[in-house]
C-alpha positions as a printed NumPy array, in Angstrom:
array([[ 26.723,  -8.177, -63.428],
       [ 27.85 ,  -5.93 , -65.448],
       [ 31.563,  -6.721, -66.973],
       [ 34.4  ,  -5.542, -69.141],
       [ 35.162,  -8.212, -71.004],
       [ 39.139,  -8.251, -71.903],
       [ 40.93 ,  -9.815, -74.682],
       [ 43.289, -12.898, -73.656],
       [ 46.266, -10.757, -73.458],
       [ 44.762,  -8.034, -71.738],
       [ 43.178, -10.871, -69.017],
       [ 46.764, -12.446, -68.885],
       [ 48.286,  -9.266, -68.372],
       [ 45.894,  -8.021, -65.66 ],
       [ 46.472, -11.202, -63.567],
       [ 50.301, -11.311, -64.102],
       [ 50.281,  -8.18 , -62.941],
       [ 48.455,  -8.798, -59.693],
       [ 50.802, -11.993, -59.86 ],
       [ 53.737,  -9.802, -60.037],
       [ 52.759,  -7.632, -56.703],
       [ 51.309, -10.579, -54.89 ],
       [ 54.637, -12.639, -55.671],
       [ 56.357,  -9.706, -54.249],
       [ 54.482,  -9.657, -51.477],
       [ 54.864, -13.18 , -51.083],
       [ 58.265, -13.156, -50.888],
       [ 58.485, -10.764, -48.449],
       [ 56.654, -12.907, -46.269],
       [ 58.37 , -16.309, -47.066],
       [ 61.959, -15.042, -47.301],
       [ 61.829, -13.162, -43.278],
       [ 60.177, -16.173, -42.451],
       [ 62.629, -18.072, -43.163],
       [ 65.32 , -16.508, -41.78 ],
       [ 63.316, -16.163, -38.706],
       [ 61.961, -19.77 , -38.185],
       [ 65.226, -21.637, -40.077],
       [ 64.792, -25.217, -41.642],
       [ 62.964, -26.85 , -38.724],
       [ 60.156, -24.54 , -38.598],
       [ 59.869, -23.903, -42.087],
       [ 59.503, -28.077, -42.52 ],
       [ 56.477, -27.475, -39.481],
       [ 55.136, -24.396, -42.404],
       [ 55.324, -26.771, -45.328],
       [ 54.091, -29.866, -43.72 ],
       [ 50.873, -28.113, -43.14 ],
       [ 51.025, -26.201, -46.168],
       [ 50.891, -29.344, -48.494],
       [ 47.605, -31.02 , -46.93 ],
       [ 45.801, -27.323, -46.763],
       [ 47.003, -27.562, -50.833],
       [ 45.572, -31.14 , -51.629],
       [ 42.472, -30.567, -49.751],
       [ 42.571, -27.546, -51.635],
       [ 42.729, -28.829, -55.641],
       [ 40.618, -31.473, -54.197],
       [ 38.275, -28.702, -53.883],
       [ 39.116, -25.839, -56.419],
       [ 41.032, -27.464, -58.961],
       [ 38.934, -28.578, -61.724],
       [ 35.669, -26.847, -61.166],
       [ 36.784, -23.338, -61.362],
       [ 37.907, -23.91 , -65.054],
       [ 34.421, -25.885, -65.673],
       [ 32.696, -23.354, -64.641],
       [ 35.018, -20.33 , -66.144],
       [ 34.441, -22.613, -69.244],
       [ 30.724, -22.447, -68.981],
       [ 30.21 , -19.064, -68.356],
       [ 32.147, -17.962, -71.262],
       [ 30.436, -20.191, -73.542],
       [ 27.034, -18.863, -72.409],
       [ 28.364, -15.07 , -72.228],
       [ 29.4  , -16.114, -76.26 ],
       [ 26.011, -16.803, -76.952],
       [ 24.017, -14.279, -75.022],
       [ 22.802, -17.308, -72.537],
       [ 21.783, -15.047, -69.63 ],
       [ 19.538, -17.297, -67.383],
       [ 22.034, -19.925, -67.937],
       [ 25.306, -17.955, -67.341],
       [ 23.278, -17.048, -63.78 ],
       [ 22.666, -20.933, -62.829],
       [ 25.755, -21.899, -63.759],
       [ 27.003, -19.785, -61.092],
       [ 24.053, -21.027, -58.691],
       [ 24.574, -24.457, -59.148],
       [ 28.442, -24.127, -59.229],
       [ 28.589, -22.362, -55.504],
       [ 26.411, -25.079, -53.786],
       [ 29.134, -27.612, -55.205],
       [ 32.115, -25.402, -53.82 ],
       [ 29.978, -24.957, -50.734],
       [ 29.981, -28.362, -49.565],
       [ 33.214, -29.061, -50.747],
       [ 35.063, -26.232, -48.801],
       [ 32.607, -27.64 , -45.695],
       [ 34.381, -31.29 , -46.155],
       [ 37.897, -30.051, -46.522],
       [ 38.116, -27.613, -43.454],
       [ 36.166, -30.425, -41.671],
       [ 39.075, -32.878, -42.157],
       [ 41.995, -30.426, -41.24 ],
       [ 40.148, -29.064, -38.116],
       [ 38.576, -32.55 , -37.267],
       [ 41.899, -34.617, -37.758],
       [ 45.285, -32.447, -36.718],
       [ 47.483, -34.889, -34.965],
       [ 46.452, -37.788, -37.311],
       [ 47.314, -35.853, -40.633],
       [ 50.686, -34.228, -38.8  ],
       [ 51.478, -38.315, -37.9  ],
       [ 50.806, -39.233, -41.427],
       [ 53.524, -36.717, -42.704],
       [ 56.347, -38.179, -40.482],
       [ 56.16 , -34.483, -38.638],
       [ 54.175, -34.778, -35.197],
       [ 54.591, -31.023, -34.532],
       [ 52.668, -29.531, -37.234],
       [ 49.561, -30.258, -35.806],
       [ 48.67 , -26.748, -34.757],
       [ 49.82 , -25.435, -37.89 ],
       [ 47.083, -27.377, -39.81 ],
       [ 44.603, -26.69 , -37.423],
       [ 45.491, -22.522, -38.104],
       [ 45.38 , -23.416, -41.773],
       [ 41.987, -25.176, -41.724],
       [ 39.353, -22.464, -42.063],
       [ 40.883, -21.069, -45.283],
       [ 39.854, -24.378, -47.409],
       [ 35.929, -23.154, -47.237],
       [ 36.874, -19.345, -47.613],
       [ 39.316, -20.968, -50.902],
       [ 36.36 , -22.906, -51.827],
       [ 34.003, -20.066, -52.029],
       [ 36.192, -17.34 , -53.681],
       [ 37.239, -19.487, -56.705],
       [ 33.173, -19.9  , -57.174],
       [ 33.429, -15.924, -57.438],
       [ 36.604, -16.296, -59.416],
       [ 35.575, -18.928, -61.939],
       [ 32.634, -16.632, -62.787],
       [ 33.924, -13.886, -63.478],
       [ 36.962, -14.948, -65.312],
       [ 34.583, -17.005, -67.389],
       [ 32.87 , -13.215, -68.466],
       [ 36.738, -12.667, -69.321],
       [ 37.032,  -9.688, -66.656],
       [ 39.676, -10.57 , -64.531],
       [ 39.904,  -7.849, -62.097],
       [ 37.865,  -9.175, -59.296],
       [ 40.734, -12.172, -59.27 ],
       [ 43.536,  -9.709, -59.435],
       [ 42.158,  -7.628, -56.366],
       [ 41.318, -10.704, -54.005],
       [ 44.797, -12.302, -54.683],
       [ 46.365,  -8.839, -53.496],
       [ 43.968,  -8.913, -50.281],
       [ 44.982, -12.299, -49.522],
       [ 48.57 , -11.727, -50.352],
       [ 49.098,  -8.164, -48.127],
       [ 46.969,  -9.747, -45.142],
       [ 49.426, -13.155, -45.317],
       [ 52.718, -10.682, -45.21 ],
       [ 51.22 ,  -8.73 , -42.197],
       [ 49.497, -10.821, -40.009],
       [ 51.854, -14.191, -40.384],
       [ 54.918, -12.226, -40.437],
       [ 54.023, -10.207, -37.349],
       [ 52.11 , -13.245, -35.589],
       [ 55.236, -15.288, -35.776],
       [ 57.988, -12.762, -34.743],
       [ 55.726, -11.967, -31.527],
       [ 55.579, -15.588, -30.875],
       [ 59.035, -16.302, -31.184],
       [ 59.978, -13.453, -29.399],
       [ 57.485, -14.128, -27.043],
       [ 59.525, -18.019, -26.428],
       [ 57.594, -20.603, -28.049],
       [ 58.717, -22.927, -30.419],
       [ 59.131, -23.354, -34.121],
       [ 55.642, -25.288, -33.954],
       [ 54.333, -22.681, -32.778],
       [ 55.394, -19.73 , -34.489],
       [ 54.788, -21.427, -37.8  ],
       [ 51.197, -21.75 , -36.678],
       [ 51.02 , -18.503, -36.274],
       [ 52.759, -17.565, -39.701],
       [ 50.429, -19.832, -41.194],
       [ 47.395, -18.319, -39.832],
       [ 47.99 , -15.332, -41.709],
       [ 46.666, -16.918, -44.681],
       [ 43.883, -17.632, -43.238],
       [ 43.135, -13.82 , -42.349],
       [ 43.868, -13.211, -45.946],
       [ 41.549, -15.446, -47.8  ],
       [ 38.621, -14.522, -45.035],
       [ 39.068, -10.591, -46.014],
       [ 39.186, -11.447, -49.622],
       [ 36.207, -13.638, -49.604],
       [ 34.419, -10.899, -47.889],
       [ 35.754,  -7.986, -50.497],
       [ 34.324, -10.539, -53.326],
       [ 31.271, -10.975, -51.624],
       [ 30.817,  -6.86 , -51.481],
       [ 31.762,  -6.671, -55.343],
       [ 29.022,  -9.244, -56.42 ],
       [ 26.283,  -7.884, -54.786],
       [ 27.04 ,  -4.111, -55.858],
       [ 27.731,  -5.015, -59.461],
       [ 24.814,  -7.555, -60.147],
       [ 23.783,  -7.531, -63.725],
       [ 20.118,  -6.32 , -64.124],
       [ 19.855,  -7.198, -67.811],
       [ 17.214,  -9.407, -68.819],
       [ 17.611, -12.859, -71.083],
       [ 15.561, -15.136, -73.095],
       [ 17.352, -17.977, -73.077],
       [ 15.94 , -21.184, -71.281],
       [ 18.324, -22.356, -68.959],
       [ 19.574, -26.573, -68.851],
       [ 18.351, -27.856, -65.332],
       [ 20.624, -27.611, -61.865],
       [ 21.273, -31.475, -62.553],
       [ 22.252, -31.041, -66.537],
       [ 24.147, -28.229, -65.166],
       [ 25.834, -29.986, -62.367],
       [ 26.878, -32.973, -64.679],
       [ 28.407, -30.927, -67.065],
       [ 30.38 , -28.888, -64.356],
       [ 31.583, -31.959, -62.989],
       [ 31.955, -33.43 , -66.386],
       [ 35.504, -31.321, -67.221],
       [ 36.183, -30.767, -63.993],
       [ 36.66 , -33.839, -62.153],
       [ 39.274, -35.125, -64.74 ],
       [ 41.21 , -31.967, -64.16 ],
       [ 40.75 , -32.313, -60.17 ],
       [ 41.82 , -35.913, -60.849],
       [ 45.135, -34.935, -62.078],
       [ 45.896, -31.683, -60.147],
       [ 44.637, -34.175, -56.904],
       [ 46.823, -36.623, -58.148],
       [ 49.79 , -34.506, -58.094],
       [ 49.274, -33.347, -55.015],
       [ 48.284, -37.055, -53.507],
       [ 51.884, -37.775, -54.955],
       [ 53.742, -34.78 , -53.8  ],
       [ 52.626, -35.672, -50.193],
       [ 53.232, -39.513, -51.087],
       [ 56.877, -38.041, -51.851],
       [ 57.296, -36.431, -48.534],
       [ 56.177, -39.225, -46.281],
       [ 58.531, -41.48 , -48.418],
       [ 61.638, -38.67 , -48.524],
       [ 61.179, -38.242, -44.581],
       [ 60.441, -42.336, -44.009],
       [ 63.628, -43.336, -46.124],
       [ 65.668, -40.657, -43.935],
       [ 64.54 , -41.724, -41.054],
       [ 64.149, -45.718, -41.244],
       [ 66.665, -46.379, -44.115],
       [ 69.275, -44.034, -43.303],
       [ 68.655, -44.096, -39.344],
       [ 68.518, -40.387, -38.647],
       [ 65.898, -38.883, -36.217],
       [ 62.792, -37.414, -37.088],
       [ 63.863, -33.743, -35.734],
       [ 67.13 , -34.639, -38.206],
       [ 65.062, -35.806, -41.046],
       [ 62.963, -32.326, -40.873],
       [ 65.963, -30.438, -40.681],
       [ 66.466, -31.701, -43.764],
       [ 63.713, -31.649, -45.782],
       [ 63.702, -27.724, -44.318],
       [ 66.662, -26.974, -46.342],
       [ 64.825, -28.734, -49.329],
       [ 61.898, -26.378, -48.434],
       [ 64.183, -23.396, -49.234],
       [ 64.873, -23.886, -52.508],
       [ 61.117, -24.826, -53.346],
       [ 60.25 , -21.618, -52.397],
       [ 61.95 , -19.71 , -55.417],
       [ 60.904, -23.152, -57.401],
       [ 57.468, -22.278, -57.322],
       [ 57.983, -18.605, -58.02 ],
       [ 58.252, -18.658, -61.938],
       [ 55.374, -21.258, -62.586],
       [ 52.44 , -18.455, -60.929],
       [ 53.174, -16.65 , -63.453],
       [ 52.098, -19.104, -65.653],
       [ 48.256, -19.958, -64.416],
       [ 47.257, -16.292, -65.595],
       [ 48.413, -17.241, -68.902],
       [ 46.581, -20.153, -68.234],
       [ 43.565, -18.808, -66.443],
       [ 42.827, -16.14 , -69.165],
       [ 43.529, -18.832, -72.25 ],
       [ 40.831, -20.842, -71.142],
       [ 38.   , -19.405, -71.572],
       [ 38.959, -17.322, -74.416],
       [ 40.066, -20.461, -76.654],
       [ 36.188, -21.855, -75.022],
       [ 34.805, -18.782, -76.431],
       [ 36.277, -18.976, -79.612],
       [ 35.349, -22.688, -79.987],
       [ 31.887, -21.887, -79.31 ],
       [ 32.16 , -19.685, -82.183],
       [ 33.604, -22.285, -84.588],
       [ 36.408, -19.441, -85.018],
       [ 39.307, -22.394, -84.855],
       [ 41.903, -19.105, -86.395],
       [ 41.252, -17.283, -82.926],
       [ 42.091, -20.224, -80.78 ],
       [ 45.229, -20.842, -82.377],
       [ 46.612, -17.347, -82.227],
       [ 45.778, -17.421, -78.588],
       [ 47.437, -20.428, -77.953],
       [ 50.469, -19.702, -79.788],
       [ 50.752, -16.016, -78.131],
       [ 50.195, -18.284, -74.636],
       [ 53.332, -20.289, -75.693],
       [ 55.201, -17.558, -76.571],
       [ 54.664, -15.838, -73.338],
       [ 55.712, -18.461, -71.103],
       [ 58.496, -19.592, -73.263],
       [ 59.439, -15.976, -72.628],
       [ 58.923, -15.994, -69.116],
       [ 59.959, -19.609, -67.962],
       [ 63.298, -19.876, -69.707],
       [ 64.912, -17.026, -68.13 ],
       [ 63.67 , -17.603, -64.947],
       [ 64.599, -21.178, -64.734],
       [ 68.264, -20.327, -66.096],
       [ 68.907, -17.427, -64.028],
       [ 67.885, -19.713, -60.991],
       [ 69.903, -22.525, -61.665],
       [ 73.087, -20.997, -62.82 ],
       [ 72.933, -18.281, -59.196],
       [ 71.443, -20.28 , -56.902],
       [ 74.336, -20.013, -54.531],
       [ 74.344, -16.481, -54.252],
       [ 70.687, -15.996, -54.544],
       [ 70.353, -17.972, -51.574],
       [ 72.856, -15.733, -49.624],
       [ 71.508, -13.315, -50.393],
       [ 67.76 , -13.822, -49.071],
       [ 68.695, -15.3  , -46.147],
       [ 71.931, -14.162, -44.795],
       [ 70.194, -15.009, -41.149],
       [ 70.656, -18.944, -42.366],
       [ 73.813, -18.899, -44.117],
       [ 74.59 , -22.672, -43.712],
       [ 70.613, -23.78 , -44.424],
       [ 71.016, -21.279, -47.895],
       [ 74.219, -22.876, -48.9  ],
       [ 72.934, -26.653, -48.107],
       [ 69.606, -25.808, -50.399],
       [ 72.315, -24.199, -53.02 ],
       [ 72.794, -27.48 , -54.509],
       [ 68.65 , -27.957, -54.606],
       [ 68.149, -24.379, -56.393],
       [ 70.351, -25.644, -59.289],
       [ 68.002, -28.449, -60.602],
       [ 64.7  , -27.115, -59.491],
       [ 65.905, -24.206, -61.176],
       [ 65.785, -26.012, -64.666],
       [ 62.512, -27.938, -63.388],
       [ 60.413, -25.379, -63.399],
       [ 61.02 , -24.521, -66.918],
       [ 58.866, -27.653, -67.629],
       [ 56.927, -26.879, -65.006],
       [ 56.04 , -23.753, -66.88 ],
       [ 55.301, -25.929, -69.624],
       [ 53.315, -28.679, -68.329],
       [ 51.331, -25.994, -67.029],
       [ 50.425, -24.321, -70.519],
       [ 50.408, -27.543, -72.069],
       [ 47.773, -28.414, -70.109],
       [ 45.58 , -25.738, -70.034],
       [ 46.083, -25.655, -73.579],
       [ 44.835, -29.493, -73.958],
       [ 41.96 , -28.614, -71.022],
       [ 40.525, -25.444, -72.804],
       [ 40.33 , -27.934, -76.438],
       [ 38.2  , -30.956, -74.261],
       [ 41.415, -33.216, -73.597],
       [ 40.215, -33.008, -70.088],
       [ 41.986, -36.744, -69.737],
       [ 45.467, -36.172, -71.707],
       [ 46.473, -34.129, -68.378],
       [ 45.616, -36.448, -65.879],
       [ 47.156, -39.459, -67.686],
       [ 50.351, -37.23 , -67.869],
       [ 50.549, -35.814, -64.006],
       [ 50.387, -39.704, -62.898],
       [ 53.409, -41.147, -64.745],
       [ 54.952, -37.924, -63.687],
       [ 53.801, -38.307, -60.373],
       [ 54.537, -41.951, -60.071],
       [ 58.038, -41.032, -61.943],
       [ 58.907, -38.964, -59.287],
       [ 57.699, -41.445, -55.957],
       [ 60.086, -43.957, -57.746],
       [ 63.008, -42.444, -58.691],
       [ 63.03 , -40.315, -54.87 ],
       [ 62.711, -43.526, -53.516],
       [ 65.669, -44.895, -55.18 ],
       [ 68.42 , -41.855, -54.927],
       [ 67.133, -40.671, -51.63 ],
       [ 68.011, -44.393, -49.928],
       [ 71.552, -44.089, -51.688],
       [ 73.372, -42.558, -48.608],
       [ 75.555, -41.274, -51.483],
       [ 72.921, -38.523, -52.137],
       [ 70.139, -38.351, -49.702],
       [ 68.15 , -35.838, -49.688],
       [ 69.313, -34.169, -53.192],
       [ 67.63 , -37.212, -54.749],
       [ 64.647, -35.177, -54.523],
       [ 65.114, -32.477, -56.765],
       [ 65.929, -34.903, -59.338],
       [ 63.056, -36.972, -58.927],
       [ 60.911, -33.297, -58.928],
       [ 63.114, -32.723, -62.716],
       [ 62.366, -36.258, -63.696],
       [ 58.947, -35.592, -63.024],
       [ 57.864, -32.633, -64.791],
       [ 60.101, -33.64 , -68.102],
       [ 57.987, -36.624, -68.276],
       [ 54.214, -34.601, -67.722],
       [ 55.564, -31.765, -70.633],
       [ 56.796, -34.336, -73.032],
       [ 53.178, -36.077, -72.311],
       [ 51.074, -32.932, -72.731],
       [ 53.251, -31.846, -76.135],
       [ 52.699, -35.026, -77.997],
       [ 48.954, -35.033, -77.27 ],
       [ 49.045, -31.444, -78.375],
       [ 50.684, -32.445, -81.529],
       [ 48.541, -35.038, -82.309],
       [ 45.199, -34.291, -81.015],
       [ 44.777, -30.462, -81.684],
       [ 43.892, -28.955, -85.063],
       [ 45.938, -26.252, -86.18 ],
       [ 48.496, -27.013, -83.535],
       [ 51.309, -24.403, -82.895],
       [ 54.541, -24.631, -84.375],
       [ 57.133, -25.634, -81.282],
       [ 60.378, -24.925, -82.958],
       [ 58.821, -21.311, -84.34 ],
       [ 58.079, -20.853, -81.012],
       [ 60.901, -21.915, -78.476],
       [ 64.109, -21.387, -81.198],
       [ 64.384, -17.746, -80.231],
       [ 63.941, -17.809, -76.366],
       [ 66.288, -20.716, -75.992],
       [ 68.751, -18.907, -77.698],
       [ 68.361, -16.001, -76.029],
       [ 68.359, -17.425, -72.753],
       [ 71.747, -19.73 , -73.379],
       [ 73.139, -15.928, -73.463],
       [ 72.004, -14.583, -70.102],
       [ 72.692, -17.414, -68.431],
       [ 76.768, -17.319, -69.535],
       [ 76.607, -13.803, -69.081],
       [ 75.102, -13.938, -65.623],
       [ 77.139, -16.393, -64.498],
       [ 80.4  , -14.982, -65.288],
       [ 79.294, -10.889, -64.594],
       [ 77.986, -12.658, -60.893],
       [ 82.141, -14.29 , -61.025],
       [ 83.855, -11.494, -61.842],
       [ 81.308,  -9.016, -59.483],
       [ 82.252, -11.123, -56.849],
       [ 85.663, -11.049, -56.021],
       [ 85.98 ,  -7.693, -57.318],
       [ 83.446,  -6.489, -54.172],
       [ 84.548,  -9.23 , -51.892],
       [ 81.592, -11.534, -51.686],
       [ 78.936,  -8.6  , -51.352],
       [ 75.182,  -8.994, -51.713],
       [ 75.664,  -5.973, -54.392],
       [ 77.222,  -8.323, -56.835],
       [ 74.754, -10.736, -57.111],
       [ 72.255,  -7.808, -57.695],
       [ 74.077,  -6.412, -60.302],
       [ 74.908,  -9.702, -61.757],
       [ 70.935, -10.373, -62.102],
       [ 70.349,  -6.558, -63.512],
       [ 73.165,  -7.163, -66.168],
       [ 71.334, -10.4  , -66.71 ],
       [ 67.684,  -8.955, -67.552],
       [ 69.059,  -6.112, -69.755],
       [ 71.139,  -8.475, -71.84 ],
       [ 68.307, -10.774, -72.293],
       [ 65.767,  -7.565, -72.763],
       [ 68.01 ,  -6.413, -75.838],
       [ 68.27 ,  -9.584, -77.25 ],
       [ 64.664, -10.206, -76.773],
       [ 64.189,  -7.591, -79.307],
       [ 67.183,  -7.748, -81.679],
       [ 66.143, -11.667, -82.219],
       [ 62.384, -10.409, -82.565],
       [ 61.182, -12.358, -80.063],
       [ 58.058, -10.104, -78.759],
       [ 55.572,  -9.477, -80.994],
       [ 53.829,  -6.473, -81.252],
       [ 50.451,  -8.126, -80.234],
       [ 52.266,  -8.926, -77.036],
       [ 52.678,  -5.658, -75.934],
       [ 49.021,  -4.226, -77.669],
       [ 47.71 ,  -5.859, -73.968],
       [ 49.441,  -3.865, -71.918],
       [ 48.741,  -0.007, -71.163],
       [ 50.201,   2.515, -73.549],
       [ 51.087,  -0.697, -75.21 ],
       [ 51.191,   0.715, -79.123],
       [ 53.538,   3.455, -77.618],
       [ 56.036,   1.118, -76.251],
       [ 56.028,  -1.104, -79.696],
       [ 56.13 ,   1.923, -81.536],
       [ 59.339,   3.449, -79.609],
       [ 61.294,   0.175, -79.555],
       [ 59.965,  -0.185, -83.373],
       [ 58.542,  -3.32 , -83.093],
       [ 56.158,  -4.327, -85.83 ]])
């Protein structure tokens, strides 16, 4: 195959990018949904959701960076025949475990709803279940050619999957309701949209490999399937470990959040979904900032791997410390401006709701500061993944994980708070995995980055746009009478403040914006050096 390899900006910029549309996409998909199925069937949508997403990272997790990890390490070194069974070896893996995972949520339905406290999201999971092998497969594709450092073929395939999810889930579950089924139902059908989406963007993958096959010739002598298969599992399975873990947790949490509701605060179970629904609502935006964060992520890996290979120890730390600029850059706005309008945000998207979006107000506000350090638990980890700390991250995720079971456990029985403990335990949670991940950073990494060099000037910048967004949204407001408008305006006032004090503080580098297209233009007009 024939590639054009791109530097780690230009590979982090390409997938944030696709991020960016898909996102977009994404919420145009999520946000109609919800104002069409309310809390109750969004709680059926999540419910099924969160198993398709552990059997998922079960599946996809670690083994995707192993073998993007590979690959680039072979590409490094000219390793043709081995780059080639790397990929070989890696599919059967993803083969059978794609096979096991859409076996268990096709096989098992009613068992796997009954485990989640939530006995009608059966059908949902059993709509979702196909997509785990078609998952399984693409991020074989994905992991390969990310590893060559082109990350196009990922970019497209999210978009496919993305545009497929908005049109066929959106339109299969407004026929259905309109039709007079259920919430069950019509979140099955919602849901089944992604499975239309990652079958058409396996198939577009598929179509790519075969017409862009590599015909150039190596001398290398590949490592057998079974040295190959070790080492694959090797960095992977510690990453799967933790990423698993999480995930184990995160459904641990709901079965615990929905059994504490239920048996130590004696509401119903249709009561107790109702209102874990209105949690779902603000986990929706929650999870919005973070994607942009694995293409940092995704394109860091193999480049710092690449650079290791080449004992060039001066690369890897430049592209670590540009990958902690970026999401210091992205993940401290975003987090702010969350937290500080999640009221009106919430109006705004789903003004079909209005009492669910003010109840999941409250739930906005600290998820909105979580996923700052879910940002940065996320680079953090890549960070210690890409430098063989395969372990540091899963040692992390499980006192974050196990943080978070206990302390929902605790403020979610307190009839005092309910189901707002949750957030807090979610905050509680990823402080603890960042704080992990930044000390092992410090202390294990040579020619570690410089954390106050690097998050001094965002923080800063980002303590402004949050007072001025807050009080612009105030004064907008009553001044147009509770209108959708002002909260618009109040975020656009928000990003150009930041924007200018982005640049008078110097806090984008030149290099950052060499990535993009016409990139020396732009640094040249806003006379950045």
């Amino acid at each position: 195959m024939t590639e054009k390899r791109q530097s780690f900006m230009g590979g982090a910029a390409v997938l944030a990018g696709a991020v960016a549309v898909t996102k977009l996409i994404g919420a145009l998909y999520k946000i109609p949904l919800g104002n069409l199925l309310d809390k109750e069937g969004m709680a059926h949508f999540y419910v099924a959701y969160n198993i398709y997403n552990l059997m998922m990272i079960l599946s996809t997790a670690g083994l995707p960076l192993a073998l993007s990890r590979l690959v680039s390490q072979a590409q490094a070194l000219g390793q043709e025949h081995q780059k080639r069974r790397i990929f070989r070896v890696a599919l059967t893996i993803f083969m059978a475990l794609g096979v096991a995972g859409s076996g268990a949520m096709l096989l098992f339905p009613q068992q796997l709803a009954q485990l989640l406290q939530d006995s009608q999201a059966k059908l949902a999971i059993m709509a979702l279940s196909p997509s785990v092998l078609c998952v399984c497969l693409l991020s074989a594709i994905r992991g390969y050619t990310q590893g060559q450092g082109n990350m196009v073929p990922t970019a497209a395939s999210q978009m496919i999957e993305s545009s497929c999810k908005l049109l066929v889930g959106l339109t299969l579950a407004w026929l259905l309701l309109r039709a007079g089924h259920g919430s069950e139902v019509a979140a099955a059908g919602a849901i089944a949209g992604v499975t239309v989406g990652s079958v058409l963007a396996l198939l577009a993958l598929t179509v790519y490999l075969l017409r862009c096959r590599d015909g150039r010739k190596g001398h290398d002598v590949p490592q057998s399937r079974r040295q190959i298969a070790r080492e694959l599992l090797r960095i992977g399975v510690p990453v799967t470990i933790g990423a698993g873990t999480m995930s184990c947790i995160t459904l641990l949490d709901q079965i615990l959040v929905m059994g504490t509701l239920q048996n130590r605060l004696g509401l119903s179970e249709a009561a107790a979904t109702a209102l874990y629904g209105e949690y779902t609502f603000g986990m929706t935006l929650f999870n919005l900032p973070s994607s942009f964060i694995y293409p940092v992520t995704v394109s860091l890996i193999p480049t710092i791997g690449a650079a290791l290979a080449r004992r060039d120890h001066y690369g890897a730390r430049q592209s670590t410390e540009a990958a902690f600029r970026v999401t210091a850059l992205l993940a401290l706005p975003a987090g702010a401006g969350l937290s500080v309008l999640s009221g009106p945000i919430l109006d705004l998207l789903y003004p079909a709701v209005p009492e669910t979006a003010a109840a999941a107000a409250y739930h906005l506000s600290v998820l909105g500061i979580a996923c700052i350090f879910v940002c940065l638990a996320i680079m953090s980890g890549g960070v210690l993944q890409a430098y063989g700390k395969e372990y540091v991250p899963v040692l992390s995720l499980l006192c974050g994980g196990l943080l978070k079971v206990v302390a929902n456990r605790a403020l979610v029985a307190d009839p005092a708070i309910g189901i707002k403990g949750a957030a807090v335990g979610t905050l509680c949670c990823y402080v603890l995995i960042t704080l992990i991940n930044l000390i092992a950073i410090h202390r294990c990494v040579p020619q570690r980055p410089d954390y106050f060099a690097v998050l001094w000037k965002p923080v800063i910048i980002t303590a402004i746009m949050a007072v001025v967004a807050r009080g612009s949204w105030s004064i907008l407001d009553r001044l147009l009478q509770g209108s959708g408008i002002a909260t618009l305006l109040a975020i656009a006032l928000a990003v150009l403040v930041y924007g200018i004090a982005a640049l008078v503080l110097g806090a984008v580098k030149r290099q950052d914006l060499l990535a993009l297209p016409k990139g020396e233009k732009i640094a040249d007009f806003l006379r950045i050096s």
